[in-house]
C-alpha positions as CSV (number, residue, x, y, z in Angstrom):
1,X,69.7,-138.0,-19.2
2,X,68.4,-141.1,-20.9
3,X,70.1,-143.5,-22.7
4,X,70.1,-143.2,-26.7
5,X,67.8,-146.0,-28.2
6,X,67.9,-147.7,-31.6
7,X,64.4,-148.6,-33.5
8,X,62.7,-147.5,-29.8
9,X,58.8,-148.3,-30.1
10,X,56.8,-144.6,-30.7
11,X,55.2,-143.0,-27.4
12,X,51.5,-143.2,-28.0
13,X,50.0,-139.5,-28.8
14,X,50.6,-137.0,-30.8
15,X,53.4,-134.4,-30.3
16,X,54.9,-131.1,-31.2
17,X,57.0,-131.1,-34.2
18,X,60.1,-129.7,-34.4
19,X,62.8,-129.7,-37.4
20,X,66.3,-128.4,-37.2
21,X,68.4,-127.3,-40.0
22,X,72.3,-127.5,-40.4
23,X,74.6,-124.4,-41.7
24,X,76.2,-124.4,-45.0
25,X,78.2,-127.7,-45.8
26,X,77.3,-128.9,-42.9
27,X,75.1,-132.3,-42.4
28,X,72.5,-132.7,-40.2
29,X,74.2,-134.8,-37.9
30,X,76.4,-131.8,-36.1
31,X,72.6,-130.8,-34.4
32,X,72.5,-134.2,-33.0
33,X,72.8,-132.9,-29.3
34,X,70.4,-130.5,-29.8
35,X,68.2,-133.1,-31.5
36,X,68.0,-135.8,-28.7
37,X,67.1,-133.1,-25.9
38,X,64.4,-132.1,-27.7
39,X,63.1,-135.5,-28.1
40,X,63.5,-136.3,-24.3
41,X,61.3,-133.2,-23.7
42,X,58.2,-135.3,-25.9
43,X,58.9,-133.6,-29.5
44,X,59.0,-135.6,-32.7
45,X,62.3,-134.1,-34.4
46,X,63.4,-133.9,-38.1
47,X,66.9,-133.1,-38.6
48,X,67.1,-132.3,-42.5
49,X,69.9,-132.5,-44.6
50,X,70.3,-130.1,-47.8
51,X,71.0,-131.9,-51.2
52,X,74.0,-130.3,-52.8
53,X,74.5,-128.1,-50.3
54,X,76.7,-130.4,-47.8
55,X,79.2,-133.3,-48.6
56,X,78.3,-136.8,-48.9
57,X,74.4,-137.1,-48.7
58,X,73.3,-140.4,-49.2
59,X,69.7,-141.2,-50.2
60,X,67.9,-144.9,-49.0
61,X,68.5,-146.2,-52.3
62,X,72.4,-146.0,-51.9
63,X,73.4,-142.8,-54.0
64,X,75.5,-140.4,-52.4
65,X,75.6,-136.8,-53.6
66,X,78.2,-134.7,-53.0
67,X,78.2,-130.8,-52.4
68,X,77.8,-128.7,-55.4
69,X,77.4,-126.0,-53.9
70,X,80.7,-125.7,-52.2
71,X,82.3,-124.8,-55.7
72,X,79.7,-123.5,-57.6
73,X,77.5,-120.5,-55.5
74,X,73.9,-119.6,-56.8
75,X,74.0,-116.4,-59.0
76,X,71.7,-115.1,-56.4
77,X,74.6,-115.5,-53.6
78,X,73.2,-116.2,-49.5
79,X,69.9,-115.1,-49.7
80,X,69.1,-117.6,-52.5
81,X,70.6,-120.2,-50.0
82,X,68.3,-119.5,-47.7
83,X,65.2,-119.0,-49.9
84,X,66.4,-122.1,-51.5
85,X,66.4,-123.4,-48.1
86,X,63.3,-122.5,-46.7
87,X,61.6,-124.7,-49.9
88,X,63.5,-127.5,-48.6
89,X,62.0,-127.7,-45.2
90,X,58.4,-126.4,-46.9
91,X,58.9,-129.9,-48.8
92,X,60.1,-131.7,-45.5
93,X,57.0,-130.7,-43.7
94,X,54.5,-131.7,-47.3
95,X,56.3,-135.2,-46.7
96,X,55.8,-135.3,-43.0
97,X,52.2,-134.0,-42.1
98,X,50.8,-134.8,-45.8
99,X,47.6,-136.7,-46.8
100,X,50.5,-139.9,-47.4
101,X,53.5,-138.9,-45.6
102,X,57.1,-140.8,-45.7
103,X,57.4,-141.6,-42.5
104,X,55.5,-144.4,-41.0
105,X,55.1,-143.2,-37.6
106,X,53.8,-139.8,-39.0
107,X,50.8,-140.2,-36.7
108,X,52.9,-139.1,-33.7
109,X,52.9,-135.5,-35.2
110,X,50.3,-132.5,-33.9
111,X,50.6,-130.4,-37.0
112,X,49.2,-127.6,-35.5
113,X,52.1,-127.1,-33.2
114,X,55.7,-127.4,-35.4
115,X,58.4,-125.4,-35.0
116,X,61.7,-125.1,-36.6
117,X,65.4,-123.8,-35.8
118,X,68.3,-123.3,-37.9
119,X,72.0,-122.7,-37.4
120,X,74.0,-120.0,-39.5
121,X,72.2,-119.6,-43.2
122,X,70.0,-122.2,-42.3
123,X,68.8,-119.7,-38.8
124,X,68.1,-117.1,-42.0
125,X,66.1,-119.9,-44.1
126,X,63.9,-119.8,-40.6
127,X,61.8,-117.0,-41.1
128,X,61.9,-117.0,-44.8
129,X,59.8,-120.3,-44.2
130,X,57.7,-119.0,-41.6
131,X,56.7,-116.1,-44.2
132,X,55.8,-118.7,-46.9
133,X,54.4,-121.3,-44.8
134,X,51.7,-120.6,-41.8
135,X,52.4,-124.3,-40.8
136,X,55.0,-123.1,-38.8
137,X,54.7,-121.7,-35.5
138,X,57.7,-120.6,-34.0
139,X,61.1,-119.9,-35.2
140,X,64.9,-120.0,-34.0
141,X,67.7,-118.3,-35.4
142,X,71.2,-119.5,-34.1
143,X,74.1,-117.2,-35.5
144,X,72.9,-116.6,-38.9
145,X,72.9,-113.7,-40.4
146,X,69.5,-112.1,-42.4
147,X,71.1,-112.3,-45.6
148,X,67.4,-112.9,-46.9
149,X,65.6,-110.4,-44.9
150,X,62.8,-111.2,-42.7
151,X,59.9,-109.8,-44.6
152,X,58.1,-105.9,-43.2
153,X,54.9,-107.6,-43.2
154,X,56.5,-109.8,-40.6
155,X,55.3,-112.9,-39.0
156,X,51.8,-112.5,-38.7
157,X,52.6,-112.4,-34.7
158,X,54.5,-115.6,-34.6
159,X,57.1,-115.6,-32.0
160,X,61.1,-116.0,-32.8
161,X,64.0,-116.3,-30.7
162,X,67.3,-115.1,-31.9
163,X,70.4,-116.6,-29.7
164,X,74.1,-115.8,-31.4
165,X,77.6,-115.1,-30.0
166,X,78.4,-111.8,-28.2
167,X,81.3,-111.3,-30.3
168,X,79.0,-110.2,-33.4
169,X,75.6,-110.1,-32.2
170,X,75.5,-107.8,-28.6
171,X,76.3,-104.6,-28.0
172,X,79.9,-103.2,-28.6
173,X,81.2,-106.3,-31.0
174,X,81.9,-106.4,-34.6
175,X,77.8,-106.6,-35.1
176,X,76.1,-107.7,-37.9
177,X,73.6,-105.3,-38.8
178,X,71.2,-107.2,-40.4
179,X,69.9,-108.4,-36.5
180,X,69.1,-104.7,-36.0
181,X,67.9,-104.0,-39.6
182,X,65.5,-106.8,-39.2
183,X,64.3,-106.4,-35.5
184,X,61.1,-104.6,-35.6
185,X,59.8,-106.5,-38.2
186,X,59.4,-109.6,-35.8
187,X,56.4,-108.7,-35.1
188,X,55.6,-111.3,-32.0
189,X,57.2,-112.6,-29.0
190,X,60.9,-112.4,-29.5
191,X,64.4,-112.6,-27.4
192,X,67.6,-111.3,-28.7
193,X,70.4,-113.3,-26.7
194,X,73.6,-113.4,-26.8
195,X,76.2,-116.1,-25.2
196,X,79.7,-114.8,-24.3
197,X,82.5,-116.9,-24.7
198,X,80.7,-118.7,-28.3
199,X,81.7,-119.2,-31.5
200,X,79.8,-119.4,-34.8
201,X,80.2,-123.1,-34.1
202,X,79.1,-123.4,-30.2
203,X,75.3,-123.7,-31.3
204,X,76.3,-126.9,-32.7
205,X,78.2,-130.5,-31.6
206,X,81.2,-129.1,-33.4
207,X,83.2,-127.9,-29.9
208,X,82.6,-130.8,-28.2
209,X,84.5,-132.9,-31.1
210,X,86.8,-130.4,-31.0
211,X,87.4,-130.7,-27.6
212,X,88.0,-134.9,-28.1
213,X,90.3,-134.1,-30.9
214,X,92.4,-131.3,-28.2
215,X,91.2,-128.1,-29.6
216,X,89.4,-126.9,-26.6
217,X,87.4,-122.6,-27.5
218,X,87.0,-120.7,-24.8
219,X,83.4,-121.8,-24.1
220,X,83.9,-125.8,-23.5
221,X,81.5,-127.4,-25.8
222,X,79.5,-129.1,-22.9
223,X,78.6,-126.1,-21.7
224,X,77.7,-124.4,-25.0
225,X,75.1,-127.5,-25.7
226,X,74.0,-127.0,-22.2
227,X,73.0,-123.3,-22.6
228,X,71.8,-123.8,-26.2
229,X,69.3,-126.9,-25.4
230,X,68.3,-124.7,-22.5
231,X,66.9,-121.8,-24.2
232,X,66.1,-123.3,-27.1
233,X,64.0,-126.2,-25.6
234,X,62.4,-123.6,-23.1
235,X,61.4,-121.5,-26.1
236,X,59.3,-124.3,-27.7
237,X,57.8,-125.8,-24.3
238,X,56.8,-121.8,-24.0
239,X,55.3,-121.4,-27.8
240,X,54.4,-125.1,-29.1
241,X,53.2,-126.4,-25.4
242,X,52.1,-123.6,-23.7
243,X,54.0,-123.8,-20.7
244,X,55.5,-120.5,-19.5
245,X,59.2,-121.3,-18.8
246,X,61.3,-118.3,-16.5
247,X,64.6,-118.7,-18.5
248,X,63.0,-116.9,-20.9
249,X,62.2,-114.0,-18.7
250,X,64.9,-112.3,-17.3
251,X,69.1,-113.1,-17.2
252,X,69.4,-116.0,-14.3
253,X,73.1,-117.0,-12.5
254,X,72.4,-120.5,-13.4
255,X,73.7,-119.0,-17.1
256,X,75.7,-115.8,-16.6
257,X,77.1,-115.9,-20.5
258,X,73.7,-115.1,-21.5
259,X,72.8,-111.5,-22.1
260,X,69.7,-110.0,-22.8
261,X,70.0,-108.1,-25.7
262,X,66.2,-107.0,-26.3
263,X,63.0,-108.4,-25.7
């Protein structure tokens, strides 16, 4: 693995995009892991944090904005999270591949290959943008539920990879319907996985701090960001590089807490 760097100097080129979104009260920060294998594998990555929606977001000019949210739900419940959501990273991408974007090194982006992943309500906002927003070109849920469906006219054949816990999500747990409701209307390349042993958190850096604070799950937290930075960063090398990646395939031994679900 190599080392993290501060203020490192751009790689000349342009590169696949990819932005990840945080769960509900959650900040950006706890997809950190997830974030710097992504950039080792040549991605530009936006992690985006959700004004009012998570505690203590503080903006360059100092002002910190605390989580509104938390006490105060929409009157339109989850699925106007995650609509509300899927504007937020529709604005994220305006600022990033714009005619003047934000960041200076916005050069570095190919727009025509950007992808995005969510965990939890954030996994639901994923296709909600894809239906509003062609710009994006493949789509990761991590444990959220469809609270917002994903639209019948689907995804104008744009692929999506769904990858929750076993518990709720494969065959014979305490399911969430809305995985099944929603299934045929991905209408492109898709995977259905399921990891045994997770948690709603193990998609996330939140077991491995557990683990330093003693609260060990039963899927160790290094092995939980192993397995999610494995599929997940094989699924974009497969649909935003073109470069056909196994894993996706078929169940392997080198991960025997995945299961194949559908697809």
């Amino acid at each position: 693995m190599k080392p993290n760097l501060t203020d490192a100097r751009p790689a000349h080129g342009r590169f696949p995009l990819v932005v990840l979104s945080p769960g509900l009260t959650l900040p950006r920060a706890v997809l950190s892991g997830l974030a710097e294998d992504l950039a080792s594998r040549g991605y530009v990555v936006a992690l985006v944090d959700h004004t009012y929606e998570a505690a203590g977001i503080t903006f360059p000019d100092g002002r910190t904005l605390a989580c509104v949210i938390c006490d105060r739900p929409p009157a339109g419940g989850q699925p106007a999270i995650a609509e509300s959501r899927a504007r937020d990273l529709t604005f994220v991408l305006d600022r990033l591949t714009g005619r003047h974007p934000a960041w200076p090194a916005a050069h570095m982006i190919d727009a025509r290959h950007i992808g995005l992943a969510g965990h939890s309500i954030s996994g639901d906002a994923a296709p909600v943008t894809m239906a509003a927003d062609d710009r994006v070109r493949a789509g990761v849920n991590l444990d959220g539920t469809f609270y917002a469906p994903v639209p019948t006219t689907g995804l104008h054949g744009r692929p999506f990879l769904l990858l929750g816990t076993s518990s709720i999500h494969g065959s014979g747990g305490d399911k969430d319907k809305t995985w099944d409701r929603d299934w045929p209307n991905l209408d492109g390349w898709k995977r259905w996985l399921t990891v045994t042993g997770a948690d709603h958190s193990s998609f996330t850096d939140g077991p491995i701090l557990s683990t330093l604070l003693g609260m060990p799950s039963e899927l160790s937290g290094s092995r939980a960001l192993t397995i999610t930075r494995a599929y997940v960063g094989a699924f974009f090398d497969q649909h935003l590089k073109g470069e056909h990646r196994t894993l996706l395939d078929r169940p392997t031994s080198a991960y025997p807490e995945v299961t194949f679900q559908h697809g």
